[in-house]
C-alpha positions, 0 to 999 in steps of 0.5 A, a space after each residue: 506603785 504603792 500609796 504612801 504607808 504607815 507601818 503598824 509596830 507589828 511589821 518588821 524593820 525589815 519590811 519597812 526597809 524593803 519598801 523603801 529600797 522599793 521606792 515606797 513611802 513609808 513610816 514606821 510606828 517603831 521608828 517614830 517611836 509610837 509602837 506603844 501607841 492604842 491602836 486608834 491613834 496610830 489610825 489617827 495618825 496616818 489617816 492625818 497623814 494620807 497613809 494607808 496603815 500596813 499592819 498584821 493586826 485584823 483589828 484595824 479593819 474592824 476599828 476603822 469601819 466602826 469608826 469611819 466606814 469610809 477608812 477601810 483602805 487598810 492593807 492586811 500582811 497575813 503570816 500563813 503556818 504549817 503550809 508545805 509546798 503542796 499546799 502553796 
């Protein structure tokens, strides 16, 4: 099972939905309404709130090591381009 999680604004709705039909626990940045929030308080804020921050943004890793090394615990969605099936 996954831990609990907050949803970057970057990850679709539709993601999010497909983790809770998947029993996991999940915040969104956009349906809390902070998609216009800096990057270190949506950190901030899921930290305050036990979750591990779910994003597409690589920034995360890097303003959370430089903040608190020990907040790394961030889970990355990679969109991978031009792959055929060969390359899969």
């Amino acid at each position: 099972m996954l831990p609990p999680l907050f949803a970057d604004a970057n990850i679709a709705i539709a993601i999010v939905r497909f983790l809770r039909l998947q029993g996991v626990d999940v915040v969104s940045a956009r349906e809390e309404g902070w998609h216009h929030y800096e990057d270190q308080d949506i950190l901030a804020n899921a930290h305050a709130m036990c979750r591990f921050v779910l994003t597409h943004d690589s920034g995360f890793g890097r303003l959370a090591v430089h903040n608190d090394p020990s907040a790394v615990n961030i889970p990355t969605l990679f969109r991978f381009y031009n792959l055929s099936r060969n390359d899969a």
